[in-house]
PyMOL Python script that loads the backbone (N, CA, C, O; Angstrom):
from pymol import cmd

cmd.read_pdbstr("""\
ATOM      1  N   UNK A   1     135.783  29.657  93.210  1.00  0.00           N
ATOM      2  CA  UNK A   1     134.527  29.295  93.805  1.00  0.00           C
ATOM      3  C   UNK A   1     133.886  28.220  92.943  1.00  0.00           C
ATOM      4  O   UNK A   1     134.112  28.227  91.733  1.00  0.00           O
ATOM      5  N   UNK A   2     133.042  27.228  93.527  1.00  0.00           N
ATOM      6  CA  UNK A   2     132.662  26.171  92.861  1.00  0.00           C
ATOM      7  C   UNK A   2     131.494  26.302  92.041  1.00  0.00           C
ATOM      8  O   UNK A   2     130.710  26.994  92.692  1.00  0.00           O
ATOM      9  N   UNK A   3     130.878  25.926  90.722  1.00  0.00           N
ATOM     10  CA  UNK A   3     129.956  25.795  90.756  1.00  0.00           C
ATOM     11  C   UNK A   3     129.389  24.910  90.349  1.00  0.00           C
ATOM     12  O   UNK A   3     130.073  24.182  89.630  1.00  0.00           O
ATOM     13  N   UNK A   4     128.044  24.523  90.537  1.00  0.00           N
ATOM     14  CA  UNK A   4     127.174  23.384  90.873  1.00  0.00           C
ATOM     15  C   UNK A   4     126.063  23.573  89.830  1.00  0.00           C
ATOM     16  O   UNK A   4     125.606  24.714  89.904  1.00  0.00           O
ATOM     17  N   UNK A   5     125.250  22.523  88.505  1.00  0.00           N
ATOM     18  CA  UNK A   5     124.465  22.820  88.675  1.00  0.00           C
ATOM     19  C   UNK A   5     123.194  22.464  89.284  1.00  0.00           C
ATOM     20  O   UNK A   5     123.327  21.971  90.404  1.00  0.00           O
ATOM     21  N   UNK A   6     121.854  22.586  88.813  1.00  0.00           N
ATOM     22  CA  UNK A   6     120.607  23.043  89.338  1.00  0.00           C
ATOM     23  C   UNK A   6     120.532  21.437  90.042  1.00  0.00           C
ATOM     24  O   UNK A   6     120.598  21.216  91.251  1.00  0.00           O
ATOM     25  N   UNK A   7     120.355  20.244  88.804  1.00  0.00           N
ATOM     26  CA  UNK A   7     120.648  18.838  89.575  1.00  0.00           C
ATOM     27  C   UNK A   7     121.685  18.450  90.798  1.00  0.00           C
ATOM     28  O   UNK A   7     121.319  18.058  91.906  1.00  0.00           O
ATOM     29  N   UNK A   8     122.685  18.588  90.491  1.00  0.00           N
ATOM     30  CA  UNK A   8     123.363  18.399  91.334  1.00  0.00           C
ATOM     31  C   UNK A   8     123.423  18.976  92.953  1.00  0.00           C
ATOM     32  O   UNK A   8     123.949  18.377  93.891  1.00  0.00           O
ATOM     33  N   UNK A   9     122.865  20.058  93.004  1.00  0.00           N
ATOM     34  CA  UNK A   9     122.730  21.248  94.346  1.00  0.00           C
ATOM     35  C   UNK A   9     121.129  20.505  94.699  1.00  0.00           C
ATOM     36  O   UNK A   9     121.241  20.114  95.861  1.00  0.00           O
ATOM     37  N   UNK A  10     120.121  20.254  94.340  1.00  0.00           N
ATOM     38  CA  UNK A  10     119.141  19.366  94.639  1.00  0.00           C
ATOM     39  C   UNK A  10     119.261  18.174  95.378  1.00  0.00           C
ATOM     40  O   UNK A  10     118.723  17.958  96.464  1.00  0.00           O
ATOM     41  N   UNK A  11     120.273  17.106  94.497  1.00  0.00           N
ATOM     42  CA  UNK A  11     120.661  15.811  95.061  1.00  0.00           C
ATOM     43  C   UNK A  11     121.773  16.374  96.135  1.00  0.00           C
ATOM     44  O   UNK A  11     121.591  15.625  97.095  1.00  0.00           O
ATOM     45  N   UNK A  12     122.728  17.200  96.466  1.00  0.00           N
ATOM     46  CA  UNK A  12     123.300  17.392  96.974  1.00  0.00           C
ATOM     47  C   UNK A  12     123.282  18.445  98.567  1.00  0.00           C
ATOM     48  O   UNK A  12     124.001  18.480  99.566  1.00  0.00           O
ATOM     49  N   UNK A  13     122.178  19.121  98.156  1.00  0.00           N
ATOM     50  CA  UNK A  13     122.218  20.122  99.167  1.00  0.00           C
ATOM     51  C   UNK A  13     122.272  20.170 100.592  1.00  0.00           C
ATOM     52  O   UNK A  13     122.556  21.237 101.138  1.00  0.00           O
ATOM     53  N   UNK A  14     122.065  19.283 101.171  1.00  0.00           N
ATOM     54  CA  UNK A  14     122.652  19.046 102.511  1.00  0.00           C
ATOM     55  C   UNK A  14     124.186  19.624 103.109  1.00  0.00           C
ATOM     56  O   UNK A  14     124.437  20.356 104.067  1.00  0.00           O
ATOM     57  N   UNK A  15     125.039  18.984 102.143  1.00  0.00           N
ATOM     58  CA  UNK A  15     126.626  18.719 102.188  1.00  0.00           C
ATOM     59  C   UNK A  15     126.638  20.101 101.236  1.00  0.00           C
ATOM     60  O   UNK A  15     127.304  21.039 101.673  1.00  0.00           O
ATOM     61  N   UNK A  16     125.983  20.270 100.040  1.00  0.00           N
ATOM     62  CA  UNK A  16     126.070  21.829  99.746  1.00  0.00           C
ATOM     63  C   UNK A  16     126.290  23.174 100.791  1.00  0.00           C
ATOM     64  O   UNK A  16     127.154  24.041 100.662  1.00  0.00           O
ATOM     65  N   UNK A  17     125.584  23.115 101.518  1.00  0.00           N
ATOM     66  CA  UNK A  17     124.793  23.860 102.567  1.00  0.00           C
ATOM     67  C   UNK A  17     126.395  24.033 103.625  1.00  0.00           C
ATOM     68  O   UNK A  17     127.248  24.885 103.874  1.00  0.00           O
ATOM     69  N   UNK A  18     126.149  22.999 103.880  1.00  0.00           N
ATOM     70  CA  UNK A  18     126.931  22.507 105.220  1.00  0.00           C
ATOM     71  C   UNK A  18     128.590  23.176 104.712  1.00  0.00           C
ATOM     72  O   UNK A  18     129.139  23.873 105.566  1.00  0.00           O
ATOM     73  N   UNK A  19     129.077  23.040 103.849  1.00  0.00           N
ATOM     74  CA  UNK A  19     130.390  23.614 102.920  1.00  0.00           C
ATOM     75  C   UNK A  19     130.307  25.313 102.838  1.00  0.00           C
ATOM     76  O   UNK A  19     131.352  25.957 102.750  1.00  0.00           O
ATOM     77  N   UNK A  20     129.224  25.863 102.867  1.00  0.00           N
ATOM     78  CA  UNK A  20     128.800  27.130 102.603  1.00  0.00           C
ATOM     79  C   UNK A  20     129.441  27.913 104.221  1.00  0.00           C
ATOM     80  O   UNK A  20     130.363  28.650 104.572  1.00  0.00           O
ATOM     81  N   UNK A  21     128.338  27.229 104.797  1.00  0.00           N
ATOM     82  CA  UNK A  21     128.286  27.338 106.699  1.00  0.00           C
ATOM     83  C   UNK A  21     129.434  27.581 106.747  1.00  0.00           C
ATOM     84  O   UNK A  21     129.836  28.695 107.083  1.00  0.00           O
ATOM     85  N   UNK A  22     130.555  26.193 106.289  1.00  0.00           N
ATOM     86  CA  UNK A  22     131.707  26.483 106.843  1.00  0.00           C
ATOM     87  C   UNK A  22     132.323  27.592 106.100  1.00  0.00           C
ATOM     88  O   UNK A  22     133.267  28.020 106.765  1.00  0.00           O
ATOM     89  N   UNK A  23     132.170  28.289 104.904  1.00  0.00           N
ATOM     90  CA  UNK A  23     133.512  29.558 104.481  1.00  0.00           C
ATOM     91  C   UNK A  23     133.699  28.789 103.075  1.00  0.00           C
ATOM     92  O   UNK A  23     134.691  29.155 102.444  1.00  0.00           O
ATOM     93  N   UNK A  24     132.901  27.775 102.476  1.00  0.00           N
ATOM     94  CA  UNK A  24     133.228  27.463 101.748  1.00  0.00           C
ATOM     95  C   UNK A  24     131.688  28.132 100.439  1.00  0.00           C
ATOM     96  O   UNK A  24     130.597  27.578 100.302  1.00  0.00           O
ATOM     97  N   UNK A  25     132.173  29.398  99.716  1.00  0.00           N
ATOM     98  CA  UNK A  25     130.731  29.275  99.041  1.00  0.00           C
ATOM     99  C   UNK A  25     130.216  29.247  97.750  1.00  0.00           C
ATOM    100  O   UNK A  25     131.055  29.554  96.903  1.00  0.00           O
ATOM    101  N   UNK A  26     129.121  28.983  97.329  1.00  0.00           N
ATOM    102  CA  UNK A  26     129.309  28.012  95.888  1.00  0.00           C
ATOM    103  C   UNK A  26     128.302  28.713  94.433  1.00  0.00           C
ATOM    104  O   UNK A  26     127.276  29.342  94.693  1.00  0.00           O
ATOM    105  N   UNK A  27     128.581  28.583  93.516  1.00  0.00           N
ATOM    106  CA  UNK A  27     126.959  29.501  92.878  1.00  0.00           C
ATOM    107  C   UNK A  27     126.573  27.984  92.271  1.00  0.00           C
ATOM    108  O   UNK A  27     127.341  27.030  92.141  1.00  0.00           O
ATOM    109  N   UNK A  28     125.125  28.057  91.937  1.00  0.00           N
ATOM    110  CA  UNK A  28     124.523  27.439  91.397  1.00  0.00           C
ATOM    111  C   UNK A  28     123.687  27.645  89.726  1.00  0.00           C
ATOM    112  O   UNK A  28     122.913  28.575  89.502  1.00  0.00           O
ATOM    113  N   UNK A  29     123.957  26.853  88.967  1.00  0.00           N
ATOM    114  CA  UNK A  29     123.921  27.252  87.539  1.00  0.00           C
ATOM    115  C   UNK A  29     122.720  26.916  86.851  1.00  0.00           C
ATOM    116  O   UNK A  29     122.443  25.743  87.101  1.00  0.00           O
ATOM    117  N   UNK A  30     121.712  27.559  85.927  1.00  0.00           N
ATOM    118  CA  UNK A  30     120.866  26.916  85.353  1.00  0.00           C
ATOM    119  C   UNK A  30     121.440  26.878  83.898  1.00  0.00           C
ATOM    120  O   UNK A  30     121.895  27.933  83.457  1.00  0.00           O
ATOM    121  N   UNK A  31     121.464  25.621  83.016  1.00  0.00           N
ATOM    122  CA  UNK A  31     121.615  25.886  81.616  1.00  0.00           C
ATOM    123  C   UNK A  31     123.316  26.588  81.203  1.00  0.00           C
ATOM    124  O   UNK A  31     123.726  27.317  80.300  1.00  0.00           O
ATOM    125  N   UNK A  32     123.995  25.875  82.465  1.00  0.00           N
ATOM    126  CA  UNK A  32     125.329  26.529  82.262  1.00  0.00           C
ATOM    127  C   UNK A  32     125.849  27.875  82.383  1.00  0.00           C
ATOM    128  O   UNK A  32     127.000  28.199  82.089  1.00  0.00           O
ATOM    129  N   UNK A  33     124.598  28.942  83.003  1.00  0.00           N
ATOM    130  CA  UNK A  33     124.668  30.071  83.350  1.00  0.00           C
ATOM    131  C   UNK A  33     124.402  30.314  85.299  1.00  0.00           C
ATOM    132  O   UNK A  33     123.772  29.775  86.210  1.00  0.00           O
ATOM    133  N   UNK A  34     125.222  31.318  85.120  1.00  0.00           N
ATOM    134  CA  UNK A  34     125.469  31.699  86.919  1.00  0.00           C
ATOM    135  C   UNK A  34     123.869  32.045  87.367  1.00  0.00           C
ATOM    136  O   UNK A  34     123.266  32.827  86.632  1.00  0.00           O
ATOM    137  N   UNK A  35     123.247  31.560  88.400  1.00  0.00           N
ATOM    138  CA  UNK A  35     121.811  31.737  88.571  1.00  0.00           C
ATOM    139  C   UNK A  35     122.074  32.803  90.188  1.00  0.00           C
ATOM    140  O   UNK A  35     121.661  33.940  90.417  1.00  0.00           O
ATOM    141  N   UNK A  36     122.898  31.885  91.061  1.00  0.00           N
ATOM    142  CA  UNK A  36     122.563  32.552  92.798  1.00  0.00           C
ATOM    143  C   UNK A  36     124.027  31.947  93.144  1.00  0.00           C
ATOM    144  O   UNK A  36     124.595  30.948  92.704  1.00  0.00           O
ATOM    145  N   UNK A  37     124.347  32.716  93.895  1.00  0.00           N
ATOM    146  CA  UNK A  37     125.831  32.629  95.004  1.00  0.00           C
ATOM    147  C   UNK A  37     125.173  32.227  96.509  1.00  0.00           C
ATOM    148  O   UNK A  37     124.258  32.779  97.120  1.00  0.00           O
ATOM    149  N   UNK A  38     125.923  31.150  96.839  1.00  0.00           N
ATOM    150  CA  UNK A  38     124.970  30.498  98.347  1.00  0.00           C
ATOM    151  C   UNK A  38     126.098  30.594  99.128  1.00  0.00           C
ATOM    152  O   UNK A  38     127.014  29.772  99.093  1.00  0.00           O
ATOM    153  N   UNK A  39     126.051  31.932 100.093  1.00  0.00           N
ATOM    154  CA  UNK A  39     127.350  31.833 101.180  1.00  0.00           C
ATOM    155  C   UNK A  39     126.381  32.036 102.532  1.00  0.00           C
ATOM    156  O   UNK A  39     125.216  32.389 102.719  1.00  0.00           O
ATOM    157  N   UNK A  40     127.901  31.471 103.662  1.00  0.00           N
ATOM    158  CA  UNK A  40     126.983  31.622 104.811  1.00  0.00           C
ATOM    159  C   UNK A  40     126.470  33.312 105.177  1.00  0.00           C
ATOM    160  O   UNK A  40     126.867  34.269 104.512  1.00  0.00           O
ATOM    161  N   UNK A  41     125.619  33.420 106.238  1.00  0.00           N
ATOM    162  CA  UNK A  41     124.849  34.321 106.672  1.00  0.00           C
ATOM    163  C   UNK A  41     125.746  35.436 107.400  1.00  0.00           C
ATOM    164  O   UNK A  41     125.577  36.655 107.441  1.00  0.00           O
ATOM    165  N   UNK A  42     126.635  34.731 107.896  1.00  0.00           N
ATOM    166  CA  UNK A  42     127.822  35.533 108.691  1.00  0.00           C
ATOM    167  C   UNK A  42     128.990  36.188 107.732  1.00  0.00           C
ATOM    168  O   UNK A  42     129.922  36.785 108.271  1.00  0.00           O
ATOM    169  N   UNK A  43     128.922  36.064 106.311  1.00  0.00           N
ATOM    170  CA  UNK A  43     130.005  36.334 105.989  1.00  0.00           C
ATOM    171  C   UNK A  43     129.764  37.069 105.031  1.00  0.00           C
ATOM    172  O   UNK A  43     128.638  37.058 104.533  1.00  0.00           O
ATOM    173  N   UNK A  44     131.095  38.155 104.382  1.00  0.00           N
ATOM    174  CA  UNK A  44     131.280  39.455 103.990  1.00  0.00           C
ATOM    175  C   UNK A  44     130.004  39.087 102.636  1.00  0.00           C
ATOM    176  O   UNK A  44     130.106  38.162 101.831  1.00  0.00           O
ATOM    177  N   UNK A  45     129.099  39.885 102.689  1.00  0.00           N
ATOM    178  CA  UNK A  45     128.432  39.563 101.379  1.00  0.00           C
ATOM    179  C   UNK A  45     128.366  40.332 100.256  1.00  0.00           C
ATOM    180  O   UNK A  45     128.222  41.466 100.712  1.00  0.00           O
ATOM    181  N   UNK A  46     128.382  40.417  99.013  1.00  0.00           N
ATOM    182  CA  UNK A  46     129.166  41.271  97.859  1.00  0.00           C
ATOM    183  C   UNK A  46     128.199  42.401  97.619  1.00  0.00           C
ATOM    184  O   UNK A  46     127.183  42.044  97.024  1.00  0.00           O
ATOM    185  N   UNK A  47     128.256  43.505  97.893  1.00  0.00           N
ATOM    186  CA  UNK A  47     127.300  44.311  97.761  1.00  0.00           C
ATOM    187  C   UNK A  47     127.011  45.113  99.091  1.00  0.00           C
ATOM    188  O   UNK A  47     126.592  46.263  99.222  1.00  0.00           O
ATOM    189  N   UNK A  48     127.298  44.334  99.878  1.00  0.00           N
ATOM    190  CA  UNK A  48     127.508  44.829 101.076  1.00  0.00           C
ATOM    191  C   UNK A  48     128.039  46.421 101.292  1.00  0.00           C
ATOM    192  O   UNK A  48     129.150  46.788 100.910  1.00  0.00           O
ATOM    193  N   UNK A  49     126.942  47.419 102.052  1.00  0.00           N
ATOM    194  CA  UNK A  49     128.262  48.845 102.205  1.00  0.00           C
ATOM    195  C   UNK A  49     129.533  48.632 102.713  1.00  0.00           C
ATOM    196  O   UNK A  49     129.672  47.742 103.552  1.00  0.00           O
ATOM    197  N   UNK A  50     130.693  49.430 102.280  1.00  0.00           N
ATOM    198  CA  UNK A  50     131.612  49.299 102.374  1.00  0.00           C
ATOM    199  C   UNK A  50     132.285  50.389 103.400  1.00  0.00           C
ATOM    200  O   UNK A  50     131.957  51.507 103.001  1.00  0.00           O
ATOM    201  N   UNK A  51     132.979  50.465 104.395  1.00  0.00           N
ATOM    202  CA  UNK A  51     132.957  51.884 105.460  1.00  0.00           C
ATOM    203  C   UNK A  51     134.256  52.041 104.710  1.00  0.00           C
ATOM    204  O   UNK A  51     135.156  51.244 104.448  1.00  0.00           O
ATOM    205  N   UNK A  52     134.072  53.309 104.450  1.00  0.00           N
ATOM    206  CA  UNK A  52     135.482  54.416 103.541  1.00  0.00           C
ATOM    207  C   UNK A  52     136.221  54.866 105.069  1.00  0.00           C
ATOM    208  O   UNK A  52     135.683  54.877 106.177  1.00  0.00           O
ATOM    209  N   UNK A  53     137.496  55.189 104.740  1.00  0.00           N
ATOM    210  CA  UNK A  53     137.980  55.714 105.819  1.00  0.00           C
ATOM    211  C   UNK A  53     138.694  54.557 106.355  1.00  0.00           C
ATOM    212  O   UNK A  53     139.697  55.015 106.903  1.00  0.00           O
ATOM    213  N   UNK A  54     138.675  53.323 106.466  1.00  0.00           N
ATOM    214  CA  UNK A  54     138.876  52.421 107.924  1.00  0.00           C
ATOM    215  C   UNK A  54     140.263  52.283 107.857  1.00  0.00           C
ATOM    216  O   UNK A  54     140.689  51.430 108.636  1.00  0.00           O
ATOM    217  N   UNK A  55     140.882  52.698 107.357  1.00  0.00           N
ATOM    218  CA  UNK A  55     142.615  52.801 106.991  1.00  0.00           C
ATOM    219  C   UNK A  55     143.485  54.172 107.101  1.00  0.00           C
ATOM    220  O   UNK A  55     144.692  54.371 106.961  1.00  0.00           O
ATOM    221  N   UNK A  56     142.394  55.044 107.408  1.00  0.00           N
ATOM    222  CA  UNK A  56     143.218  56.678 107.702  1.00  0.00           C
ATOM    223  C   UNK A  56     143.850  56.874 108.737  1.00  0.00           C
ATOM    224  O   UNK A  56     143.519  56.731 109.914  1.00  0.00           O
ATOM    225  N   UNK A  57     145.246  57.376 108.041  1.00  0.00           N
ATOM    226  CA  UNK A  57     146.747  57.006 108.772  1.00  0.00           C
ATOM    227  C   UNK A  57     147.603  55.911 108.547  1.00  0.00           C
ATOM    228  O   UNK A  57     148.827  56.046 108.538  1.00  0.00           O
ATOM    229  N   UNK A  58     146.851  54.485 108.306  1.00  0.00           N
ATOM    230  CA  UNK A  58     147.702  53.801 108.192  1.00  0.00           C
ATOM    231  C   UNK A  58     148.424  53.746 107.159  1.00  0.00           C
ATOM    232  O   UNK A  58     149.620  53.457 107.163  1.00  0.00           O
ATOM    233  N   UNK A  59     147.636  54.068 106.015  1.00  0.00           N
ATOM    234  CA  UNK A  59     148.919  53.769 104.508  1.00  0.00           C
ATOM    235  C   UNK A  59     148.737  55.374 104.077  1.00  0.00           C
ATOM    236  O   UNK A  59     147.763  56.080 104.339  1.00  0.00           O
ATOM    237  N   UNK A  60     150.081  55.799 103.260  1.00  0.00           N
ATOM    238  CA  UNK A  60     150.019  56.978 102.727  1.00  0.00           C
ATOM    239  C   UNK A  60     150.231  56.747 101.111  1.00  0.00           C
ATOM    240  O   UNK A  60     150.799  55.763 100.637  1.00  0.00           O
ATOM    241  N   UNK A  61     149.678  57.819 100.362  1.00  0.00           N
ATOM    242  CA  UNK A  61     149.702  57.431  99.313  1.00  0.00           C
ATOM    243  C   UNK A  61     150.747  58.458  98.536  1.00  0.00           C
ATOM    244  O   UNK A  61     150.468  59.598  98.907  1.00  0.00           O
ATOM    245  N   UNK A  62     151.776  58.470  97.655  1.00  0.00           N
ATOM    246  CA  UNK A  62     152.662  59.508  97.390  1.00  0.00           C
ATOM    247  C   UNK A  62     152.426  60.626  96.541  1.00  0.00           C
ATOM    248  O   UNK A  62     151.565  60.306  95.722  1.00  0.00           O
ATOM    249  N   UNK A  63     152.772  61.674  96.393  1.00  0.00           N
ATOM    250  CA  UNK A  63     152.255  62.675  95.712  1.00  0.00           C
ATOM    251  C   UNK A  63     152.671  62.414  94.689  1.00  0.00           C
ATOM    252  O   UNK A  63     151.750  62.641  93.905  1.00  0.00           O
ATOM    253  N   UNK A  64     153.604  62.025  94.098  1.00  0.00           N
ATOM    254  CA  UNK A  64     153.139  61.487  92.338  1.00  0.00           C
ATOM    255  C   UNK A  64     152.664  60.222  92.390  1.00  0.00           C
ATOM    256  O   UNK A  64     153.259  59.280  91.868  1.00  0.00           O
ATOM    257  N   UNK A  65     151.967  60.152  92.788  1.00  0.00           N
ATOM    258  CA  UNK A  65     150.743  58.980  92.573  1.00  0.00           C
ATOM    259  C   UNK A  65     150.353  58.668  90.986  1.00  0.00           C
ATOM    260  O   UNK A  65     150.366  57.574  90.421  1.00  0.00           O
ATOM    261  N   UNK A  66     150.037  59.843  90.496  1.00  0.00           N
ATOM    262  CA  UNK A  66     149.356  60.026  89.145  1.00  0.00           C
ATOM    263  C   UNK A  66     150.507  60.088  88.137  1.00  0.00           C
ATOM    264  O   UNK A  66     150.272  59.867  86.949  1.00  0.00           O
ATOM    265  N   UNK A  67     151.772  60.386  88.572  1.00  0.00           N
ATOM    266  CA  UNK A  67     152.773  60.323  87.781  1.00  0.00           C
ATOM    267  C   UNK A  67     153.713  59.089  87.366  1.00  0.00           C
ATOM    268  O   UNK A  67     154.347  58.757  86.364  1.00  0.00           O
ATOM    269  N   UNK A  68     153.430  58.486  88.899  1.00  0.00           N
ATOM    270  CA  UNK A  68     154.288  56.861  88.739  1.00  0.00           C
ATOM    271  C   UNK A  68     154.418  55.968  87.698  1.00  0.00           C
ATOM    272  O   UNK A  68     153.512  55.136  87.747  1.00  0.00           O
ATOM    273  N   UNK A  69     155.325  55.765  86.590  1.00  0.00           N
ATOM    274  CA  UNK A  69     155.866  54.987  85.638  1.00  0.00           C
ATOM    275  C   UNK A  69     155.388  56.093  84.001  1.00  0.00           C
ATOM    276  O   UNK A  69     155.354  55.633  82.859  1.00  0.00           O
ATOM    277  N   UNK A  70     155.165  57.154  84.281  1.00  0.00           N
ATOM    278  CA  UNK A  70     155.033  58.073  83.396  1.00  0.00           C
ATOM    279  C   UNK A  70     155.988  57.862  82.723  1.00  0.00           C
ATOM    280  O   UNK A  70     155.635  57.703  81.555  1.00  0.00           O
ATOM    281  N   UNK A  71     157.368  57.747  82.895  1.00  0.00           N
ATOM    282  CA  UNK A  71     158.447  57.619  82.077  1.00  0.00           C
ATOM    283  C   UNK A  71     158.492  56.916  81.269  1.00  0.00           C
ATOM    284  O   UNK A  71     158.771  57.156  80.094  1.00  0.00           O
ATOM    285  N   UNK A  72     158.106  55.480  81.963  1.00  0.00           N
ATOM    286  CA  UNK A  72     158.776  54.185  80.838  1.00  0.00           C
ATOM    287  C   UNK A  72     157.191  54.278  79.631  1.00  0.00           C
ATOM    288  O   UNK A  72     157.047  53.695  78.557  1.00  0.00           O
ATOM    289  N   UNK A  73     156.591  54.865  80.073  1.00  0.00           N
ATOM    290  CA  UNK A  73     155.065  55.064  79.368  1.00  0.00           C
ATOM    291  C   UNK A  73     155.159  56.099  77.888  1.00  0.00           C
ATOM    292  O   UNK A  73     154.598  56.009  76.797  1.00  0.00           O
ATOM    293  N   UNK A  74     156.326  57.270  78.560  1.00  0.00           N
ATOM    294  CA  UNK A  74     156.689  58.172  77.830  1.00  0.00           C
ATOM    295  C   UNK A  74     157.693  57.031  76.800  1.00  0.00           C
ATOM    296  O   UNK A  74     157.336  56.719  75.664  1.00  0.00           O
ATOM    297  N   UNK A  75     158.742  56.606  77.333  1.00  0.00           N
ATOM    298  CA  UNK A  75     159.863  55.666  76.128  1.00  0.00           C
ATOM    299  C   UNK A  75     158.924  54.691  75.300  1.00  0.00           C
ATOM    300  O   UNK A  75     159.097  54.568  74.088  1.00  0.00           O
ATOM    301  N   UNK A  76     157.919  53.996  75.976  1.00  0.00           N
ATOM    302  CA  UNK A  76     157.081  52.691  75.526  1.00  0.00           C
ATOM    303  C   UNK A  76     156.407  53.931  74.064  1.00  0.00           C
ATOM    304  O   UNK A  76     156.445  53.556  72.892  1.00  0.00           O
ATOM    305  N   UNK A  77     156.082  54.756  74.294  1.00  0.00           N
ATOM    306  CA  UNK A  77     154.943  55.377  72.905  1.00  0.00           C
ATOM    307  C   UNK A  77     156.099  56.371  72.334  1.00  0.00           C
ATOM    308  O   UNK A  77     155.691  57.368  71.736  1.00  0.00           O
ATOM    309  N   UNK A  78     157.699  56.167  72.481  1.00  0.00           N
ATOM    310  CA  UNK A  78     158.000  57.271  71.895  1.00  0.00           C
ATOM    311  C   UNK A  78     157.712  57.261  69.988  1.00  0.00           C
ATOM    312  O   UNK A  78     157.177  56.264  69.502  1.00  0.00           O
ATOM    313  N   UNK A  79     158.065  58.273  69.205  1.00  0.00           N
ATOM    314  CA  UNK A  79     157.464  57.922  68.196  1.00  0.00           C
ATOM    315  C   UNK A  79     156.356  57.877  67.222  1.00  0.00           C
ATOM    316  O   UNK A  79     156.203  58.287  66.072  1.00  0.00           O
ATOM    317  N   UNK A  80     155.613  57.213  68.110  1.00  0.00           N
ATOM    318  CA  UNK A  80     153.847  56.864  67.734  1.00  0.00           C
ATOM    319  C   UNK A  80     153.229  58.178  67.904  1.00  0.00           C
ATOM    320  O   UNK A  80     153.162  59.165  68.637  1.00  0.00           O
ATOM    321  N   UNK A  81     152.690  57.484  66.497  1.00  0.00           N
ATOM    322  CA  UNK A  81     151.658  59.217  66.336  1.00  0.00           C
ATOM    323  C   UNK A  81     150.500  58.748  65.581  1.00  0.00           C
ATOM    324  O   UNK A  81     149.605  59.534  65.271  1.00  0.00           O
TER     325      UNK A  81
END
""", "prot")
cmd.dss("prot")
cmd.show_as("cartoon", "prot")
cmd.util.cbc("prot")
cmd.orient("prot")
């Protein structure tokens, strides 16, 4: 993501704006620090609620889930104490 600072988004903001609209979106910096994120109005915004669930059924997850690569984890620290 681009960022712009405070001068530049001033002299620029028209064509700023217009880049946003399209899917393109940008933060703007004061003093070399992140100030505001400028995306369009229509699109996913970060913070946004998130609906849990919207994937039940489609992916399964395996019952050693919590176990997966335990092994090479077990060889990687053998030893170490």
């Amino acid at each position: 993501m681009r960022t712009v600072n405070m001068h530049e988004a001033k002299t620029h903001l028209s064509r700023l704006v217009a880049a946003a609209a399209d899917g393109d979106p940008f933060i703007i910096a004061r003093a070399g620090k992140p100030v505001v994120k400028v995306v369009a109005l229509d699109s996913a915004v970060a913070g946004a609620p998130r609906r849990t669930g919207f994937l039940s059924g489609r992916i399964s997850v395996p019952q050693d889930f919590d176990r997966m690569g335990s092994d090479n984890l077990d060889r990687m620290f053998e030893g170490v104490s």
